[in-house]
N, C-alpha and C positions, 0 to 999 in steps of 0.2 A: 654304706654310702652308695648310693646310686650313681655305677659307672657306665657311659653311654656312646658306645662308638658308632661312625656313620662307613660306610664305603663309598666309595670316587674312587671311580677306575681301577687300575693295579694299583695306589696309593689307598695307606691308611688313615684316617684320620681322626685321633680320638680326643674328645674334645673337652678330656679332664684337666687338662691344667689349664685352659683359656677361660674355664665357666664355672667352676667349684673353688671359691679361699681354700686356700693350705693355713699353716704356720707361721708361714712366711708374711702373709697379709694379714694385717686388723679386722677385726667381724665384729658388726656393731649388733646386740642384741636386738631379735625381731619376735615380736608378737605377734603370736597368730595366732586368733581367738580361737574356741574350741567351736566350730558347727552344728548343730544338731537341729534334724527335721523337727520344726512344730508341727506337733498332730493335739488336733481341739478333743475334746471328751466325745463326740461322738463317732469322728474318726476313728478311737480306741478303740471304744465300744465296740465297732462294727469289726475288728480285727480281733475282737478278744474271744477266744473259741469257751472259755467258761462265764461268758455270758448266757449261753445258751442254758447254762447252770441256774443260774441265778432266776434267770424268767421262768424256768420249770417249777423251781423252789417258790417263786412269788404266785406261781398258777395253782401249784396245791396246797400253799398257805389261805390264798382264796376261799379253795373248798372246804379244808380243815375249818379257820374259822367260821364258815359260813354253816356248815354244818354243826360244828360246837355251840352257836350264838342259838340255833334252831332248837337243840338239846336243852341249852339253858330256858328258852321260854316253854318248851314243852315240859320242861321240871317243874317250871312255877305253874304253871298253868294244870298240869295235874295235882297239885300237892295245894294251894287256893284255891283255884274253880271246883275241879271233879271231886278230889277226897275234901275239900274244906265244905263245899257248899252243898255238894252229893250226894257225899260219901252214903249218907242212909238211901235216899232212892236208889242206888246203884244198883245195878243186879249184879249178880254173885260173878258172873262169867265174865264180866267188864271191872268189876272189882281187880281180880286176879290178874287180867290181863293186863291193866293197868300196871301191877306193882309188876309184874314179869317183866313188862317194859322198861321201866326205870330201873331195875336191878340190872336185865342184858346191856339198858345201854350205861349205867353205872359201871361194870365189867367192862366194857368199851374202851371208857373212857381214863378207866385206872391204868388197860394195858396202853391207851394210847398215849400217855405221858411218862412209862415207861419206858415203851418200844425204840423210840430214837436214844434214849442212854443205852441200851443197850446195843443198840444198830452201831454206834459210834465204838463201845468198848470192843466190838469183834474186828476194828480195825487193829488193834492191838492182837488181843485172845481172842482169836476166831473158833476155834473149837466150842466150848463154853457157851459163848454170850453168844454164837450165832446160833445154837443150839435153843436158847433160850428165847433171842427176838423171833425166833420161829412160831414158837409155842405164843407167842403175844401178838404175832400178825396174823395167826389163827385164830385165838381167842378174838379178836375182832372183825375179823369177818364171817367166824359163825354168827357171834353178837350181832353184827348187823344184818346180815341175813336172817335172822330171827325176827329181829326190829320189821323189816320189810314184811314179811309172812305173815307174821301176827297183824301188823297194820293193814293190810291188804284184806284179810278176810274179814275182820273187823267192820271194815268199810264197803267190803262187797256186799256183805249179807244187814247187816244195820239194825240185827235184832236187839235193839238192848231191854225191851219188855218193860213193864210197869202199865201205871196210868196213865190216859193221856195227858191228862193235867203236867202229869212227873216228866212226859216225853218232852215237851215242849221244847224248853230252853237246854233239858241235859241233852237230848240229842244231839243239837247244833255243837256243845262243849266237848261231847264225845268226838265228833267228825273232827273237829277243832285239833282235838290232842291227836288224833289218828293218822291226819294228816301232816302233824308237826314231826312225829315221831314216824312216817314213812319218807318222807321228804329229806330229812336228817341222815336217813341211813341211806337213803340213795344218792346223798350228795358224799357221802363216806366211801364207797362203793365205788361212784365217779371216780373220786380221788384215788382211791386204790387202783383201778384201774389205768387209770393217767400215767400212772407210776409204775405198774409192772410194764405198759408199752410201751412206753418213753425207756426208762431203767433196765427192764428187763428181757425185752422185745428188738429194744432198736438197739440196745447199747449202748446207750446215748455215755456212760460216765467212761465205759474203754475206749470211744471213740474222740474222745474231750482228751482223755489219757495222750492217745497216739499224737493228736495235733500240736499238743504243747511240750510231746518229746518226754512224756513220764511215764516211760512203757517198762520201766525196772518197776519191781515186786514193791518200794518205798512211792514209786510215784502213783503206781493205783490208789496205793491207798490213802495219800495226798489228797488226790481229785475225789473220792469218797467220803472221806470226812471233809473237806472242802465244802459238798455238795450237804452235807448233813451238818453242820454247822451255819451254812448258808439259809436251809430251810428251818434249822432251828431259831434262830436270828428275827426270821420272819415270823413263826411263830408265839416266840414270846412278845415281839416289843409291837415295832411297825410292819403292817405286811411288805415296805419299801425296804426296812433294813439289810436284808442280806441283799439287795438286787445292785448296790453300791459294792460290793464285794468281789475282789478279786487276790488270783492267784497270788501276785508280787508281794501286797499287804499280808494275805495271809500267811503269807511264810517269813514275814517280819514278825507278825504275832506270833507266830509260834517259837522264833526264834529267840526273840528280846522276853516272855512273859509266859513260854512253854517249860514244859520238864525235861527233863536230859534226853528223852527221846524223840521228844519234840520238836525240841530243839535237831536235832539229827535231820527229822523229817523236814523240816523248813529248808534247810543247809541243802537236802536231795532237791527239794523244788526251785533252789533259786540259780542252783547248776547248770538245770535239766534246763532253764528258761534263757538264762545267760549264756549257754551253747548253741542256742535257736537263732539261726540267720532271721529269724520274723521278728522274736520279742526282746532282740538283745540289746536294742538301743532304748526300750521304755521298761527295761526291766534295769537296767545298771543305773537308768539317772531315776529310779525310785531309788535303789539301794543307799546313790549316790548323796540324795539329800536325806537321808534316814540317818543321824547321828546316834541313835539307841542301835541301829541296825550295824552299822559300820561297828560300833564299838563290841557288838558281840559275835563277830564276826572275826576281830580282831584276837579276841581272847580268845574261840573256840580253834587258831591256829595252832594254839601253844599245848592243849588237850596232849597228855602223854600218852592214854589205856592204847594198848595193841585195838583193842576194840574197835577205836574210836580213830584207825586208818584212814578208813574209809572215807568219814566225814572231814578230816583234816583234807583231803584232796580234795574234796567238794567244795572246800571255807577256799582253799588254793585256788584253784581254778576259778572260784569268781571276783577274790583279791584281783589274780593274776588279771584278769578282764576289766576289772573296776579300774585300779591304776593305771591302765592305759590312756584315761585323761587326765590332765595337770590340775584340775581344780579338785579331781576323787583322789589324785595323788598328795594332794597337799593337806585333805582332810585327813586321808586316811592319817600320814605323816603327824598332824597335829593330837594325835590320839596318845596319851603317852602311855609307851612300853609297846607301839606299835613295831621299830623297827625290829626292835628284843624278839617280839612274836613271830615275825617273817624269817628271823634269824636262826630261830630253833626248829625248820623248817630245814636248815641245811644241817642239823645233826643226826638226822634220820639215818638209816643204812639208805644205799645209794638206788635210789627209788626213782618214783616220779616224783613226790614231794620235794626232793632238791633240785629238781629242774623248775618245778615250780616256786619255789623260794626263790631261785636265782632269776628267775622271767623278772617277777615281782620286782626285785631290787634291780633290775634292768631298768625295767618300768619307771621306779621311782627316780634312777637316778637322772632321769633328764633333766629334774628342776635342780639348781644351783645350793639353794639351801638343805635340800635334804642330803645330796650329796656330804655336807657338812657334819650331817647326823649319820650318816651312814659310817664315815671317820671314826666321829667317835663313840662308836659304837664297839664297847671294849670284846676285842678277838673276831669282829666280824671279816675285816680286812685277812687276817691271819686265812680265815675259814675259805675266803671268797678265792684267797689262791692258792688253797690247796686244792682247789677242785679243777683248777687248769693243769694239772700233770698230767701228760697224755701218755708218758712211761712208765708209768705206776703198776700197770699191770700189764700183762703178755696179750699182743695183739688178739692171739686167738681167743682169749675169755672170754665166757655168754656176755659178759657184760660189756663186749668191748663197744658196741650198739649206743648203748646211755651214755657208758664213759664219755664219747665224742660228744653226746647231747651238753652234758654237763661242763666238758672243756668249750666247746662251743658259747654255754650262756656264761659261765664264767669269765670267758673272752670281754664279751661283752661288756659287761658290769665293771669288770677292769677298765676296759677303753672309757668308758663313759667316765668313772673315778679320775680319768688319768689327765682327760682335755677337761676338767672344770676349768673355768676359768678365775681369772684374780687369786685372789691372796687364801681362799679355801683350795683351788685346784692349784698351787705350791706349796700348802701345805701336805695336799696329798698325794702329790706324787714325792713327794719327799717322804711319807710314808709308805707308800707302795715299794719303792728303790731299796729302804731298808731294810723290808722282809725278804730274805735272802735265798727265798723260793722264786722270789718274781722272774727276772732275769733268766735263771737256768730253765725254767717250764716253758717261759717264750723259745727260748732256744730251740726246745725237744720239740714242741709244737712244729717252728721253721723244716725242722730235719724230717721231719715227715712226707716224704715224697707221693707214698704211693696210698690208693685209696679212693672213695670218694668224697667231695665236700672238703676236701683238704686247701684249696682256693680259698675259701671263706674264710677258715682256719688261719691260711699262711696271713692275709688281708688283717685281718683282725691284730696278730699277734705285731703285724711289723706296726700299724697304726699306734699298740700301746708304746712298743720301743721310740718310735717318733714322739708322743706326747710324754716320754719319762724321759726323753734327752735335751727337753727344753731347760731342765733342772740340770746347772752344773758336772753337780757329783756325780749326778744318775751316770751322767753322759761318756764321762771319765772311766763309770763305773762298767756300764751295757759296752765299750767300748775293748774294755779288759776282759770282759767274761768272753773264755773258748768257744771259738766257731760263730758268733754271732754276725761277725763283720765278713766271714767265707760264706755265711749262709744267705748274706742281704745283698753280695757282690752275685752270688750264682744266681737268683732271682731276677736281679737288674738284668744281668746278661744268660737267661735260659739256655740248655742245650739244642729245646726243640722249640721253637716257634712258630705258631699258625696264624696263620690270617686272619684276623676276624676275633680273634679269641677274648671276648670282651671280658672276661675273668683274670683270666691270664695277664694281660697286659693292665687290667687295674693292678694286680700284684705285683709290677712290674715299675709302675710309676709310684705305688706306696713305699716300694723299694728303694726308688729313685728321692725321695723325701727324706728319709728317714737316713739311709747316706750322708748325704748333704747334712743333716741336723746334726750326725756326729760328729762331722768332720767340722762345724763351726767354732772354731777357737779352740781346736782342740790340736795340738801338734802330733800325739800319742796316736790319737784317731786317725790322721791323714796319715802318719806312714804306714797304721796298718792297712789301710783302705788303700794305699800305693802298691805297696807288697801281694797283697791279694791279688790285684789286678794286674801286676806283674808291670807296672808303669802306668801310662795314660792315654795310650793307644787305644784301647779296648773304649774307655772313655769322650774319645775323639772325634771315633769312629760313630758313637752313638749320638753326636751330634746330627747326624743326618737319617735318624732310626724317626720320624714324627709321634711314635709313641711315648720316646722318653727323651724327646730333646732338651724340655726343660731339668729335668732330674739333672742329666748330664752336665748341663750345662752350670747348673749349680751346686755339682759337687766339683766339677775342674776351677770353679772361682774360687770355691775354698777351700779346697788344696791348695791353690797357688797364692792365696791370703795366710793361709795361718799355718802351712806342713812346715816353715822351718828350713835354715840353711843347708841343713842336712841334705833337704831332697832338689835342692836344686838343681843337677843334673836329669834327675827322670822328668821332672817339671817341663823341661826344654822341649820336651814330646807337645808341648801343647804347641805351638807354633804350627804343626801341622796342618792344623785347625783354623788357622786366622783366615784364611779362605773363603770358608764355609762360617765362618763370625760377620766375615764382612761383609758377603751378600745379603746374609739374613739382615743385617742391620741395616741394611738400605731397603727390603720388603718389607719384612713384618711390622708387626703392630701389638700393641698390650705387653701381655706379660712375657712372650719368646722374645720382643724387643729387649724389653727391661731388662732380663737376665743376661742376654748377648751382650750388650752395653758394658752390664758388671763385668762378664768374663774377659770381653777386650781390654776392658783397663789394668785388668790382671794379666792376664795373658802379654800385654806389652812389655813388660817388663821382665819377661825371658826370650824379648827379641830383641837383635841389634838392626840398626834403622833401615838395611839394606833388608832386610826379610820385610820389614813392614811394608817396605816399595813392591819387593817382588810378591807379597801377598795382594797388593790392592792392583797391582797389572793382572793378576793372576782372577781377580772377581773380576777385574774390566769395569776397574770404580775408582775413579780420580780422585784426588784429595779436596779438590773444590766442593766434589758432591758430599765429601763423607762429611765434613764439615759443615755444609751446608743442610744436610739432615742432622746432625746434631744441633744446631741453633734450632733447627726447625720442632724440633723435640721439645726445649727449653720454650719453644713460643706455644705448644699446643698446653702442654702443661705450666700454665702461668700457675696453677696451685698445686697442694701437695695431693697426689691421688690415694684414695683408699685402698683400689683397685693394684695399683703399680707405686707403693710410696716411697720405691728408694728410685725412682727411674732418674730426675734432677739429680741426684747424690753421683749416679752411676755413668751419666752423661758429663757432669764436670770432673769424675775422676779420671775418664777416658779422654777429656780434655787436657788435665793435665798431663796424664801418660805421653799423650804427643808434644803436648811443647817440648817436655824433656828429655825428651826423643829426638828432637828437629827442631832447630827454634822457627824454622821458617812456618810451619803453625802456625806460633802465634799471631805470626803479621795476617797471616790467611783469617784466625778466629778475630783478629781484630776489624780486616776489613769486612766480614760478613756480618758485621752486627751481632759478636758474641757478648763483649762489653755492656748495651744494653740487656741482654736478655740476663744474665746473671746478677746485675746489680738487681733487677726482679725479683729472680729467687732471695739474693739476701735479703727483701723489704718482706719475703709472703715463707720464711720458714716454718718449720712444723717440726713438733714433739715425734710427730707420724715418719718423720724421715731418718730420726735417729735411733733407728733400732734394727735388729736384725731380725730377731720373731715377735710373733703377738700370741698373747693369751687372751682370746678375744679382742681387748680392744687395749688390753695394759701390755705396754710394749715388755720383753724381755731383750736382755744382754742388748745393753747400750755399746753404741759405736764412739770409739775413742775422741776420731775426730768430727766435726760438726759442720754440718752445711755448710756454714760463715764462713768457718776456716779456711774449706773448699775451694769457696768462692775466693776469697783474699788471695790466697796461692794464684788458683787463674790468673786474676787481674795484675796478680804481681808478676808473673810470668811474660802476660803481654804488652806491661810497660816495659818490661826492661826491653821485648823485640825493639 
């Protein structure tokens, strides 16, 4: 949660209970679509560093075929015209040279359909087949070199002898072929050159490597056969086909329709591009709409071989990235034995793999339904809080590093499990309360003072205790277990406190919640919470703390609602306070209104009427005024608010507190126009005002009594004045 304090003056002001729902308040679900930049195809284009691939690939597919098509009519045109129609005129030396020609570039053209299988297998076995396509990229360019030679002198010197009659036409056929088969090989030659200075010269494929971040030994050779499937592409079909090619896809193909190693390599490449601050938003929403991609993706989580580590962190880490939006979250989720997959993730030894399982099921858990699948997903829950024990191993252990990472996302994944909301988030925090690790690991978490990052930690773990005290048992239960309630009371009230400490003091108001949560309805709760604090002074006192006035304020209401006859003398400390109730009730506004309101009504009822005088001399607030801001309260809220929905509840209960206090009240609430404003409230009540917490927007633990009833009490009150 984003906690955010402002400074003014020597005072502090932080401004998390007035702008952030608690528990306390109803939260109406909000939709908030997922954004993403539209970028058009040439946009990408212009951004995608293996295009430069692709247009290399389509320039020497050019010259290959332009050169091959040259080959083929200089084949038919020696083997028809010269030997069909010649062959006898021919002279001996043209004869020869001829078949020379078509055997070298025969040889040519065997290695050159060759050569790229083999160029491709040395991405695998480079020893061997690079061994091999050597011997084939020389055989053709001696081949063509020869071609060139032999055509050159051919045509320099033009002797081919005979009769004139014979020279006529075979001449021209002679030049004819001479020229096809010199042309042919220097366009072969072009091409080869194209290609060692592009390839070989500039670097072009290690340099395509660094930009897109495949600078490991798997991503070279990614971008290599990339590039050589790219220009094979072009070769066999359309010279446009490989120029539509890129990275993302290709390691989709290799991944969905490669071999197990290929698979591997695809997994390296969609890592290497998914870690890239440039290609990480049009590399995931490819993955994202890739339903063959996702699904193999899915399954290569579950890969057991020690082998095959490596690639399981790789499948992680772009899970973990992918699920970070709600629509690749929900695909992923609809995949079945997806969460199974992510879940075998966390029985690894204690790696990176289980941190990343645990991101993942972080990730997942924001949407409401999967949470559900998350449940029941048999021993996941079990697994997810083992890994929050922070006592488990001796501080100093190499691993005490991860350890924290893991309590950390585990935290999380908990908290997230524990405020579902509706009838899936009571069913699982009723699950969670049961596994009878939960509890004690929050604990050990709390007791951890020293360190770094332990702020986050304490934050997290008090949030899950608040979200599993919404639940009855839980409440009864977190409430029994040792040190929980000494460790959330020392937090509320710090030994050292700093100014400014915008950490600190969020841990300090989550503390202030989560109090309060136990202490509702709960008698057991409130005297340990009394006992701890050694009364309610400490209490009191933090009414005038603006960091945690509200916390304070809502654990002394109920205490003084539900602790029980027993503590009614430590209770009477709260009187102290009516002072400081009573100003604030004539300033504020919102929710430190609201809560003040509730505590007065409480709080009256461990004063006798001569304290309540001496407390309103003592703010320098007449009874006319107190009164007349409470009518005025009743008029601003003619509805029930979302924002503040017991504020009408909490205003006529402090009404009544006074009449039965002083009947002269009620002549006072009669002549200011109380009368009207409550018969209001009775005609515009709300489900919204009778409850005590919200699970989103479904109230929990209903209030005995009921607005109406409230109200009837008042009104009956100030007929009898």
């Amino acid at each position: 949660m984003d906690r955010r304090a402002s400074l003014s003056g020597r005072s502090v002001r932080v401004q998390i209970p007035d702008q952030l729902p608690t528990l306390f308040e109803p939260q109406k679900a909000i939709m908030t679509p997922h954004i993403r930049a539209s970028v058009d195809e040439d946009d990408e284009d212009a951004v995608s560093p293996e295009r430069r691939l692709t247009v290399l690939a389509l320039q020497l597919a050019v010259l290959e075929k332009a050169a091959s098509r040259l080959g083929t009519l200089g084949f038919i045109w020696a083997t028809v015209v010269l030997l069909g129609g010649f062959a006898i005129t021919l002279g001996r030396t043209d004869f020869w040279c001829i078949t020379t020609l078509l055997l070298v570039e025969g040889a040519r053209i065997l290695g050159r359909s060759h050569e790229l299988e083999w160029q491709h297998e040395a991405t695998w076995r480079p020893p061997v087949s690079w061994a091999v396509g050597r011997v084939l990229y020389w055989l053709q360019l001696l081949s063509a070199s020869a071609c060139v030679a032999l055509s050159l002198v051919r045509l320099v010197h033009r002797h081919y002898g005979g009769s004139a009659d014979a020279r006529t036409n075979r001449r021209s056929a002679l030049d004819i072929f001479y020229g096809l088969a010199l042309a042919e090989a220097l366009l072969f030659l072009v091409e080869k050159a194209l290609w060692q200075w592009r390839v070989g010269h500039r670097r072009l494929l290690e340099r395509i490597a660094k930009e897109c971040h495949l600078v490991s030994a798997c991503g070279a050779v990614a971008v290599r056969r990339f590039f050589y499937d790219s220009y094979s592409r072009c070769l066999n079909g359309s010279i446009f086909d490989g120029l539509h090619m890129d990275l993302v896809s290709y390691a989709d193909d290799l991944l969905t329709a490669g071999s197990h190693d290929e698979q591997r390599l695809g997994a390296c490449v969609l890592v290497a591009l998914a870690e890239s601050d440039r290609f990480a938003d049009s590399t995931l929403h490819k993955i994202g709409t890739s339903a063959p991609t996702v699904e193999r993706l899915i399954e290569m989580l579950s890969w057991k071989n020690s082998s095959d580590k490596d690639v399981r962190r790789s499948v992680a880490v772009v899970m973990s990235m992918l699920t970070g939006g709600k629509l690749n979250a929900l695909r992923v989720t609809g995949i079945p034995g997806a969460i199974e997959s992510v879940a075998s993730l966390l029985y690894a030894d204690l790696d990176e793999l289980n941190l990343l399982g645990l991101s993942i099921l972080n990730k997942l858990a924001h949407d409401h339904d999967i949470c559900d699948k998350i449940g029941k997903t048999r021993g996941l829950l079990d697994k997810i809080i083992s890994y929050s024990s922070i006592a488990s191993a001796p501080a100093t252990a190499p691993t005490d590093h991860t350890r924290l990472k893991a309590v950390k996302q585990s935290l999380r994944v908990v908290k997230r499990l524990a405020s579902t909301t509706g009838t899936t988030g009571k069913l699982l925090r009723r699950e969670l309360s049961d596994i009878v690790f939960t509890v004690s690991n929050v604990r050990d978490v709390l007791q951890q003072r020293d360190g770094k990052g332990r702020t986050e930690l304490h934050q997290l773990a008090i949030e899950i205790l608040t979200s599993l005290a919404m639940d009855e048992e839980a409440r009864e239960m977190i409430g029994g277990t040792g040190g929980v309630v000494c460790e959330l009371v020392a937090m509320f009230f710090p030994e050292t406190e700093e100014v400014g400490d915008r950490p600190a003091n969020a841990v300090r108001v989550e503390a202030g919640e989560a109090l309060a949560m136990l202490a509702l309805d709960s008698r057991r709760n409130c005297g340990a919470i009394i006992m701890v604090c050694g009364g309610v002074e400490r209490l009191v006192e933090a009414l005038s703390d603006p960091v945690v006035v509200i916390g304070a304020a809502r654990i002394l209401r109920n205490l003084c609602t539900y602790a029980g006859d027993e503590w009614q003398l430590p209770l009477r400390g709260v009187a102290a306070g009516a002072t400081k109730v009573l100003r604030t009730i004539m300033v504020e506004k919102g929710k430190v209104l609201n809560i003040f309101l509730g505590l007065a009504a409480q709080m009256f009822r461990f004063m006798e009427p001569g304290e309540l005088r001496a407390s309103l001399a003592a703010a320098t607030v007449t009874d006319e005024a107190l009164v007349r801001t409470m009518v005025q309260v009743l008029r601003e809220y003619s509805r029930p608010s979302m924002v503040v929905p017991r504020i009408r509840r909490y205003t006529i209960e402090l009404a009544v507190a006074m009449m039965r206090s002083d009947e002269r009240y009620a002549a006072l609430f009669l002549e200011l126009g109380m009368e009207d404003q409550l018969q209001r409230v009775a005609s515009t009540t709300s489900e919204l005002e009778c409850f005590n917490v919200f699970s989103g927007s479904v109230g929990i633990s209903r209030r005995a009594v009921s607005v109406c009833a409230l109200v009837e009490s008042a009104l009956e009150l100030m007929r009898h004045s």
